[in-house]
C-alpha positions as CSV (number, residue, x, y, z in Angstrom):
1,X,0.0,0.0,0.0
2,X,1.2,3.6,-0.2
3,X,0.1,6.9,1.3
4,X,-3.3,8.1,0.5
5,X,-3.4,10.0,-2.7
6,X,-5.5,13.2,-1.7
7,X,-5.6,13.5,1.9
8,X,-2.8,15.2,4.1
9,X,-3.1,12.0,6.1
10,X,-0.3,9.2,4.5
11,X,-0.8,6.7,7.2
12,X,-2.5,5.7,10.7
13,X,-0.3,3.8,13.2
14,X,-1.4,1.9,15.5
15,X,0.0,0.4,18.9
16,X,-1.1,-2.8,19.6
17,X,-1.2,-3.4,23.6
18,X,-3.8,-1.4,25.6
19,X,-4.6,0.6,22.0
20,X,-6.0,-2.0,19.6
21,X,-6.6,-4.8,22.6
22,X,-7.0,-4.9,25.6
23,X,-3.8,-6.3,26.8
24,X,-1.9,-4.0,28.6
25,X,-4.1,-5.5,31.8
26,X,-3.2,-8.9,30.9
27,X,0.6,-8.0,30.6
28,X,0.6,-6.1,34.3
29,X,-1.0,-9.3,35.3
30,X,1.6,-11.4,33.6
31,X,4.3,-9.1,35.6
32,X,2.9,-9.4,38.6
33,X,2.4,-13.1,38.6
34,X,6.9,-12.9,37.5
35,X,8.0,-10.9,40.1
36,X,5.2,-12.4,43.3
37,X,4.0,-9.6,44.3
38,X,1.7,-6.5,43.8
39,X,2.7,-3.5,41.5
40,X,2.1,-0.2,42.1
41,X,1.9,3.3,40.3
42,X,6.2,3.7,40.8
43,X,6.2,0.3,38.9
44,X,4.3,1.6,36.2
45,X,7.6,3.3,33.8
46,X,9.0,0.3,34.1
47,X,6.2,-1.6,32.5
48,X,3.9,-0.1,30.4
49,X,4.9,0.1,26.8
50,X,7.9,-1.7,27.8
51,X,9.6,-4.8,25.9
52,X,9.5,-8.0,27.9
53,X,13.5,-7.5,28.2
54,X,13.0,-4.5,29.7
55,X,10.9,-5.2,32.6
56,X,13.0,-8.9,32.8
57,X,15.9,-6.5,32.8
58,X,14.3,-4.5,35.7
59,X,12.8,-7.4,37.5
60,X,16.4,-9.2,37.7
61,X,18.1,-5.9,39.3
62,X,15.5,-6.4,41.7
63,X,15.6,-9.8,42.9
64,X,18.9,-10.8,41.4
65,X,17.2,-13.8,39.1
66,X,18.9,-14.4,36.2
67,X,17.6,-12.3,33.0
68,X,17.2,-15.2,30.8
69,X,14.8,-16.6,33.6
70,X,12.9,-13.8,33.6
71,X,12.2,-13.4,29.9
72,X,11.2,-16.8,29.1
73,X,8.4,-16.5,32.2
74,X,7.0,-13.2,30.9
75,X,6.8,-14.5,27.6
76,X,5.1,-17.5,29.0
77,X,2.8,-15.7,31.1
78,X,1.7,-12.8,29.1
79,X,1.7,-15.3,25.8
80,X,-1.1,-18.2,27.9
81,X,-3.2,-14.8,29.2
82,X,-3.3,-13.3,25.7
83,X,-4.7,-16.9,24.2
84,X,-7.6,-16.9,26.2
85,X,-8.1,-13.1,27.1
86,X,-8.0,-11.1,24.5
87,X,-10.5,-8.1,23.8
88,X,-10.2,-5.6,21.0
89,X,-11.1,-1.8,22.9
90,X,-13.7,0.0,22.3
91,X,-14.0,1.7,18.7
92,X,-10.8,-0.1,17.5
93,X,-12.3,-2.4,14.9
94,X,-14.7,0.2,13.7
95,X,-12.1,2.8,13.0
96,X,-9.6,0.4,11.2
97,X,-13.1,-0.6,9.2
98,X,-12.9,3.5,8.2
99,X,-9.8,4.0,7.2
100,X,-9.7,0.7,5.1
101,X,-12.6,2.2,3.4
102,X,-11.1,5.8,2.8
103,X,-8.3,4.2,1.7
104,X,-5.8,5.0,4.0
105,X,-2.8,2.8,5.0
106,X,-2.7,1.6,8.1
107,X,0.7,-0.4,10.5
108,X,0.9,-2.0,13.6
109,X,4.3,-1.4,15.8
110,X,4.2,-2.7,18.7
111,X,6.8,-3.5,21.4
112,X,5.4,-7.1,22.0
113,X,7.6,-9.9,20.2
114,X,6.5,-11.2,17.2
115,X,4.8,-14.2,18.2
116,X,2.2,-12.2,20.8
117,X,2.0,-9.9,17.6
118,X,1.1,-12.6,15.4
119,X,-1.5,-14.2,18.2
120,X,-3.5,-10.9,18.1
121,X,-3.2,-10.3,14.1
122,X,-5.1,-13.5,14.2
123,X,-8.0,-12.4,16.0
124,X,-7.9,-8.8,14.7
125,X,-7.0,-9.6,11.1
126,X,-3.5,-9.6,9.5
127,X,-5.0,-7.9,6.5
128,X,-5.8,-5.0,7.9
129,X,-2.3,-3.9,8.3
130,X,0.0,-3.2,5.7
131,X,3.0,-3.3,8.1
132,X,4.0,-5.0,11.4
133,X,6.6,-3.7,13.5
134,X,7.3,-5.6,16.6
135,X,9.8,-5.9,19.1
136,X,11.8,-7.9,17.2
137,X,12.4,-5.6,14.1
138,X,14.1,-2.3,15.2
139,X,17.4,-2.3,17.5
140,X,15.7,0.0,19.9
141,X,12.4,-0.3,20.9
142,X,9.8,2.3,22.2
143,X,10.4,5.2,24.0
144,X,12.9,5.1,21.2
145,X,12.1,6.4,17.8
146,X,13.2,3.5,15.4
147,X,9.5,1.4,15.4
148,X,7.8,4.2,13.7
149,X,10.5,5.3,11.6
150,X,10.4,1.6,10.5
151,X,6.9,1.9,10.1
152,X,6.7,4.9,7.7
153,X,9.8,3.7,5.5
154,X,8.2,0.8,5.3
155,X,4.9,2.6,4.1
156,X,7.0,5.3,2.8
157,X,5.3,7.8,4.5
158,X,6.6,11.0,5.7
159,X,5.9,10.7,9.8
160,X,4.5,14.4,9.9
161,X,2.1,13.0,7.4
162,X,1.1,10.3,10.0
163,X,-1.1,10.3,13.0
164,X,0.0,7.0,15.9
165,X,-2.0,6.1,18.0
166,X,-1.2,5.2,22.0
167,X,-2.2,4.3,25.3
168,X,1.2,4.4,26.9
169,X,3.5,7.9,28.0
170,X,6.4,5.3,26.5
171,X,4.5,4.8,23.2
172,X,3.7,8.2,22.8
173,X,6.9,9.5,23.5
174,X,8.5,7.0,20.9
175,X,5.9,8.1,18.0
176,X,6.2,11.7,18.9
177,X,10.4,11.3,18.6
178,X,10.0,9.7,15.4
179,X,8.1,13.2,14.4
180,X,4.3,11.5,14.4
181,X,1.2,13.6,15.5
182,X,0.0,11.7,18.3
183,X,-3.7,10.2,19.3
184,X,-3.6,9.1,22.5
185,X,-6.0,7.0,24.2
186,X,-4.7,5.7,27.8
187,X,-5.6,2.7,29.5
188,X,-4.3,2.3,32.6
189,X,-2.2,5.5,33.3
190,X,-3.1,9.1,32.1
191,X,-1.4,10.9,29.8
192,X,-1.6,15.3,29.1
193,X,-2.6,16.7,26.2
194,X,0.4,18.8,24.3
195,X,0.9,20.2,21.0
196,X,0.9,18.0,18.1
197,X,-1.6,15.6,20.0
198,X,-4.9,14.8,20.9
199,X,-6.2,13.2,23.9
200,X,-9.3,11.1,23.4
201,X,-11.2,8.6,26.1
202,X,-11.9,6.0,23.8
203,X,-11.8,5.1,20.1
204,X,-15.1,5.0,20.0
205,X,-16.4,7.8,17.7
206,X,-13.0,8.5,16.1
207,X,-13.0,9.3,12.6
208,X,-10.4,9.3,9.2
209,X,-11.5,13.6,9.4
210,X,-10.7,13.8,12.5
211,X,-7.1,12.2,12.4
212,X,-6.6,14.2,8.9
213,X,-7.0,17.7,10.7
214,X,-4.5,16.0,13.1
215,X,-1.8,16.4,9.9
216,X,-3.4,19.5,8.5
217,X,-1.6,22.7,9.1
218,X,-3.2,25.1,11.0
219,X,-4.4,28.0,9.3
220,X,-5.4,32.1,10.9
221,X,-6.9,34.5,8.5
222,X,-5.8,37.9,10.1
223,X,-7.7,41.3,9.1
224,X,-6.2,45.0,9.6
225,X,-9.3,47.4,9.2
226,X,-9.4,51.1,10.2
227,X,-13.3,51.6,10.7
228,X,-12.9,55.5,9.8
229,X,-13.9,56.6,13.4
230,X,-16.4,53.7,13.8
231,X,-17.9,54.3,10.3
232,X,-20.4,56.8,10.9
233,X,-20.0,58.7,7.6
234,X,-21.6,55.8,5.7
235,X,-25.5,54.8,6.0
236,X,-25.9,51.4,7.5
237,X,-22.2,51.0,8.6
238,X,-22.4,48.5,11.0
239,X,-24.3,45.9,8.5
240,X,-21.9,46.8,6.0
241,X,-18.6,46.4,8.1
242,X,-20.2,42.5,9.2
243,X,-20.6,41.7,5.7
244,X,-17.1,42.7,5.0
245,X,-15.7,40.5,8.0
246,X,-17.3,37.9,6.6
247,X,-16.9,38.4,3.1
248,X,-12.9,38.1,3.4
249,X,-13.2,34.9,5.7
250,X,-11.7,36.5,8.6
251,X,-11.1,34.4,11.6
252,X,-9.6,37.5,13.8
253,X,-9.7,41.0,13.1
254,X,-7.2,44.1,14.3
255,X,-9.4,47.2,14.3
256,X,-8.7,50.9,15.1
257,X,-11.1,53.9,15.0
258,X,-13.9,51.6,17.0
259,X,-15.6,55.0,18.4
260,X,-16.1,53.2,21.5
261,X,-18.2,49.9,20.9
262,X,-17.8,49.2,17.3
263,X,-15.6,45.5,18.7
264,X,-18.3,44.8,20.6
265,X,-20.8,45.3,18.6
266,X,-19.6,43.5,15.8
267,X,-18.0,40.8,17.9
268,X,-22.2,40.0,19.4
269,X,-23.9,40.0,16.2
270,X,-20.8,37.6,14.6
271,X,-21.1,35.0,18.1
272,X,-17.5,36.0,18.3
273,X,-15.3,37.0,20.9
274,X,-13.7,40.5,21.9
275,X,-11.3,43.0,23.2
276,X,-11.9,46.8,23.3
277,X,-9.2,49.0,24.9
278,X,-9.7,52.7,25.2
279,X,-12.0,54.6,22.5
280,X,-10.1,53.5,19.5
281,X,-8.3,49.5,19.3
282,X,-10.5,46.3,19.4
283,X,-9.7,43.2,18.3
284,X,-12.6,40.3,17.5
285,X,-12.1,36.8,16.8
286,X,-13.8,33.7,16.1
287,X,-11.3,31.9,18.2
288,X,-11.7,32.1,22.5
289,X,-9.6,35.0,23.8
290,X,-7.3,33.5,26.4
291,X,-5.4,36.9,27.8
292,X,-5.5,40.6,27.3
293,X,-2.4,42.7,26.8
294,X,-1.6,45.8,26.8
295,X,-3.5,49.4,28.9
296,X,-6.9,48.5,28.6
297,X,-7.5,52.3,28.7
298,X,-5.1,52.8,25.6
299,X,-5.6,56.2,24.4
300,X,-6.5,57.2,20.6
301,X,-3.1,56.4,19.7
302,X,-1.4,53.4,21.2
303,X,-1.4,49.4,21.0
304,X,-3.8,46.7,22.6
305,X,-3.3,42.9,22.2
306,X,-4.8,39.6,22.8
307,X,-3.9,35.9,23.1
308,X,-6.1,33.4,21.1
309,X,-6.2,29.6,21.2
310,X,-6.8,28.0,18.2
311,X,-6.5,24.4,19.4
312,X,-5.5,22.9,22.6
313,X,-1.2,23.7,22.9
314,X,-1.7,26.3,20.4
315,X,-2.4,29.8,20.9
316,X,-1.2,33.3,18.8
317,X,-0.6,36.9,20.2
318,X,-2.4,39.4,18.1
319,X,-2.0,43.1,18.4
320,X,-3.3,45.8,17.1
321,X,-2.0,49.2,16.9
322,X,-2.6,53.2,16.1
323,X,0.2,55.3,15.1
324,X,0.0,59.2,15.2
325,X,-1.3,60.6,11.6
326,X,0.4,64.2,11.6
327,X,3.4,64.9,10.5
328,X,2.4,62.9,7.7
329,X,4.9,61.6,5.2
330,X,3.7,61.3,1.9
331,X,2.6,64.9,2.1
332,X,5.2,66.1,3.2
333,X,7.0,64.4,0.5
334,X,4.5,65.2,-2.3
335,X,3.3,68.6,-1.5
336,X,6.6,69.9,1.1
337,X,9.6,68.7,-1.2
338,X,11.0,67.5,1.7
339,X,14.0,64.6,1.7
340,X,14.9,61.7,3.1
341,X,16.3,63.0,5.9
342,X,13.6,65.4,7.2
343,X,11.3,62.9,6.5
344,X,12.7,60.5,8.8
345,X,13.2,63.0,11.1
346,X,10.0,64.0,11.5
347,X,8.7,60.1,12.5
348,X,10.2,60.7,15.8
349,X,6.5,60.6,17.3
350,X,5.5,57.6,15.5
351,X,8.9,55.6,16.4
352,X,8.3,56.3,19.9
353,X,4.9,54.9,19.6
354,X,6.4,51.7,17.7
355,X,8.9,51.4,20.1
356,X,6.6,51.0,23.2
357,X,4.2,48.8,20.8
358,X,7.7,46.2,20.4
359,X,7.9,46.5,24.4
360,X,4.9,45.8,24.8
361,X,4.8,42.7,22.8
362,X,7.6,41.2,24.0
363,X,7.2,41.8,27.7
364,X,3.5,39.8,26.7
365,X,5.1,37.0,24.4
366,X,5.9,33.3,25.3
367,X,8.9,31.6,23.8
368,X,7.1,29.6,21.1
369,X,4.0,31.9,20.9
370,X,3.4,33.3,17.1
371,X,2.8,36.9,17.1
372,X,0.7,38.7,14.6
373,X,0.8,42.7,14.4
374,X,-1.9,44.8,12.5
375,X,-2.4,48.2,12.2
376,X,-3.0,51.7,10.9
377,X,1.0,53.3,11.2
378,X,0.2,56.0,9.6
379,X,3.2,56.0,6.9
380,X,4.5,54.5,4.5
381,X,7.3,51.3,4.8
382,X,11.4,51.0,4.3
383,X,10.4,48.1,1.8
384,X,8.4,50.2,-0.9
385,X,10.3,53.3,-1.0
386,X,14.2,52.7,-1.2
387,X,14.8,56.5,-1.6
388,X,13.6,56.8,2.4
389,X,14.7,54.0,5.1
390,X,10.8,54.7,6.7
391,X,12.1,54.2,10.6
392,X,8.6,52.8,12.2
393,X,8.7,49.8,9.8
394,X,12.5,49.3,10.1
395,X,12.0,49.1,13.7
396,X,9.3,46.3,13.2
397,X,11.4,44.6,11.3
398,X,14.4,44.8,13.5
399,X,12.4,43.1,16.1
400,X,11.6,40.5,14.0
401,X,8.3,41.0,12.4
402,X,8.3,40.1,9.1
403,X,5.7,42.2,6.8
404,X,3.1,39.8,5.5
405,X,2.3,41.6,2.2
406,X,6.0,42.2,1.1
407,X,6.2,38.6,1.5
408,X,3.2,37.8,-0.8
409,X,4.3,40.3,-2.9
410,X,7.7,41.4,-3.3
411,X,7.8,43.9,-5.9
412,X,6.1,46.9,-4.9
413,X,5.8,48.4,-8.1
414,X,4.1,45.3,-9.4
415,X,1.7,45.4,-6.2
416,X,2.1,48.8,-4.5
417,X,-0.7,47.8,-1.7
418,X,-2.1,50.9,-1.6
419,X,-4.5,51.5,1.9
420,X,-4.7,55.2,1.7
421,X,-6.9,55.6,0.1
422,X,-10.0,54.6,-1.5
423,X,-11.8,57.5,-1.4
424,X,-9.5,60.0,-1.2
425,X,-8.6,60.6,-5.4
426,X,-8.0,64.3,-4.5
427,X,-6.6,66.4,-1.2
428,X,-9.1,67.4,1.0
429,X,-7.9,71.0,0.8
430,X,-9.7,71.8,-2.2
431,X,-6.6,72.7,-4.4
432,X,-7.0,70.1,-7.0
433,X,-3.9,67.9,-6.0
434,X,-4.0,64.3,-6.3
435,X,-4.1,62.7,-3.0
436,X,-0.9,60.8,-2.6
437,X,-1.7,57.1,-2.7
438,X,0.5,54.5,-0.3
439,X,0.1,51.8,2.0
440,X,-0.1,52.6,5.4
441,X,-1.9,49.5,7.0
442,X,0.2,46.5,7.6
443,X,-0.2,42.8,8.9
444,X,3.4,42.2,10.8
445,X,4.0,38.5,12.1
446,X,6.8,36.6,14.1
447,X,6.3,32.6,13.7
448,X,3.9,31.7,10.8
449,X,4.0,31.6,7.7
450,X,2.7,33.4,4.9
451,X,0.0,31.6,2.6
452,X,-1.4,34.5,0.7
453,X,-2.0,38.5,1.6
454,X,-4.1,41.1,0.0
455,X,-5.5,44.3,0.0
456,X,-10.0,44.3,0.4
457,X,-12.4,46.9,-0.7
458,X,-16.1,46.5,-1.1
459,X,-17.6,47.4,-4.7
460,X,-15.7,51.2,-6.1
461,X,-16.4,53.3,-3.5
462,X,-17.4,56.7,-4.9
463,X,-15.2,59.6,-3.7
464,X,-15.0,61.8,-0.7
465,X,-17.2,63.8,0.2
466,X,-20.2,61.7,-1.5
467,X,-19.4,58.9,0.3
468,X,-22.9,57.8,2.0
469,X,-24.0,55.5,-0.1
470,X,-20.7,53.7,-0.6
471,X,-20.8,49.5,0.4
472,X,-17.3,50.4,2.0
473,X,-17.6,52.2,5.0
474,X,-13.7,53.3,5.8
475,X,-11.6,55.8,4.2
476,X,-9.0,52.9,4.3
477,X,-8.2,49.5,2.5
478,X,-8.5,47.1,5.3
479,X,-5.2,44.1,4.5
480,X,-6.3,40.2,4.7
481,X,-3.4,37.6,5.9
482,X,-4.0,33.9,5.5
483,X,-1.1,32.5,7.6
484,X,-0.5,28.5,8.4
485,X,0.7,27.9,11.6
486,X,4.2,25.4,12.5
487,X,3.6,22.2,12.5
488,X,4.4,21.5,16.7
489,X,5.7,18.3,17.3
């Protein structure tokens, strides 16, 4: 057999003792009956999931019996109590039924010896597997990698591609070595959930979706939206901002100029959840808030952030932020004359405001933690203009946010990414001048990666000031991110 052809999921791995049948009773039984007495829960590392040379190893350091001895009267034991005992758990049959029908390959690797492996294949079915790795095929057996690295060469599958299951800390630590995402299902001991796996009372109910999504990358959709001081200058705003969030497929969205309750408000009539800090910065998200950072009573200008969990072990900090609009760059470039050096210069304000942003962020971050940055800066970026080394988005990048839209697009003449602005053809002064066009509102991230980026704008919005009617309701270009998270292992 060889990996499935369509889904992310190449192969389903399966331990055999305590996961597929219920065994892993019937071998503490065996041990106990060996060593004569009673085992306890300090006994348990040195058992479960454990070759019978293993625990023959530990049983002869503790009553001095020779090794040898030992082995041949666990084998014995455990082999008589598996002849007449054995149970397949609950769901076990049923899901191997599944994924034989979706057509994906399924092994068995097991630290049992071959013959107990082969007793069980006989009552489970041999050809359900495609592979059998048992205790005696790999040099090293579980917690070691080398039994599911056997197993996906054997199926050659890649084992990031593959989802083991496991009812022992020892399995799971072998499959998750070998670079597996784990399912585990404990019998006798507990085991925590983590990142990269899934912890799940029985079988019973498990599906081939649910272990695909296991091997899926994550994805975040990230929005940076400037409501135009909560949208107010456009009839029926607030319907018309909702059926923007939804239209772009949003799962969170940075916002600034929320006049109050526009986060809120949007965040009830989506079932979402939300952050407002201050007057102006909200964040909403499909995904549960798990922390607030930042002043919650951030003024206009400033930065406010939140911590969302997308699945269990894996959360993302997302911040939004508001940079000061005045002395404003591009006209002072366009209408002033003024060069590189004034211009930078004159960002002292905003660079302050960037810097305490970075502080903020990392006095809030977790080593491992993605962090995503949105926000109206107010001016323009060191990446589109070479003639000007734009010091707010230096300073980002210094810190090590990358700039999600350069990455999707690299040439900014081929895609300028112009946010400012859709409605703004001409300056507001009245003097005829063509309002200098530029983007302004970024999506900044540390730790994902970049599957597409783009600029969003509802229908042509006519110009300012005959802007009521418009099905955008901003004076900006609001910027869409689709990121995937790491795969954790």
């Amino acid at each position: 057999m060889t990996p499935h052809p369509r889904l992310p999921l190449q192969a389903v791995l399966f331990d055999m003792d305590g996961t597929l049948v219920d065994t892993e009773r019937l071998w503490w039984e065996a041990v106990e009956h060996v060593a004569a007495r009673p085992l306890t829960d300090a006994d348990r590392p040195e058992v479960l999931g454990r070759t019978v040379e293993h625990t023959a190893g530990w049983l002869a350091e503790a009553t001095g019996r020779p090794v040898a001895d030992l082995a041949a009267a666990l084998h014995r034991e455990f082999a008589g109590r598996v002849r007449t005992g054995i149970v397949p758990r609950p769901g076990a049959l049923d899901l191997l039924d599944a994924l034989a029908r979706d057509g994906v390959p399924t092994a068995l690797v097991t630290a049992s010896p071959g013959a107990v492996a082969r007793t069980v294949l006989d009552v489970l079915g041999a050809d359900r597997f495609a592979v059998a790795v048992t205790a005696d095929d790999t040099a090293r057996s579980k917690p070691a990698p080398d039994p599911y690295l056997a197993a996906c060469h054997a199926l050659g599958a890649d084992p990031a591609a593959c989802v083991a299951v496991e009812d022992t800390q020892t399995g799971v630590t072998s499959a998750e070595a070998a670079g597996c995402a784990v399912l585990a299902v404990p019998s006798l001991a507990p085991i925590d959930a983590a990142p990269g796996r899934t912890v799940r009372a029985s079988l019973v109910g498990v599906t081939t979706e649910e272990l695909n999504a296991m091997v899926m990358p994550l994805e975040l959709s990230v929005m940076s939206w400037n409501l135009w001081l909560g949208g107010a200058g456009v009839d029926d705003h607030r319907a018309k901002q909702l059926k923007a969030v939804v239209d772009t497929g949003a799962d969170v969205v940075g916002l600034q100029e929320t006049a109050h309750t526009a986060a809120r408000e949007l965040a009830d009539a989506l079932g979402w959840h939300h952050h407002q800090a201050g007057e102006n910065l909200g964040i909403i998200s499909r995904h549960p808030i798990t922390a607030r950072h930042g002043d919650p009573d951030v003024g206009f200008y400033g930065a406010a952030g939140v911590r969302i969990r997308l699945a269990p072990g894996r959360e993302v900090d997302i911040w939004t932020a508001h940079l000061h609009y005045t002395p404003y760059g591009p006209y002072e470039a366009a209408f002033d004359g003024l060069g590189a050096a004034d211009l930078i210069a004159h960002e002292e304000v905003r660079l302050a405001q960037m810097c305490d942003t970075l502080r903020r962020i990392a006095d809030a971050g977790d080593d491992g933690v993605p962090v995503v940055l949105v926000g109206d800066f107010n001016c323009p970026s060191h990446l589109d203009r070479p003639d000007v080394d734009w010091p707010v988005t230096r300073a980002a990048q210094e810190a090590g946010l990358r700039d999600s839209y350069r990455e999707a697009h690299p040439d900014p003449v081929a895609a300028p990414g112009h946010t400012w602005s859709p409605i703004h053809v001409l300056h507001e002064d009245g003097s005829g001048r063509p309002e200098p066009q530029d983007r302004i509102d970024y999506v900044l991230h540390r730790g994902l990666r970049v599957l597409d980026s783009r600029t969003y704008v509802a229908g042509t919005p006519a110009p300012w000031p005959d802007v009521a009617g418009n099905d955008w309701p901003s004076d900006h270009a609001a910027v869409v991110t689709r990121f995937a998270l790491p795969t954790v292992r």
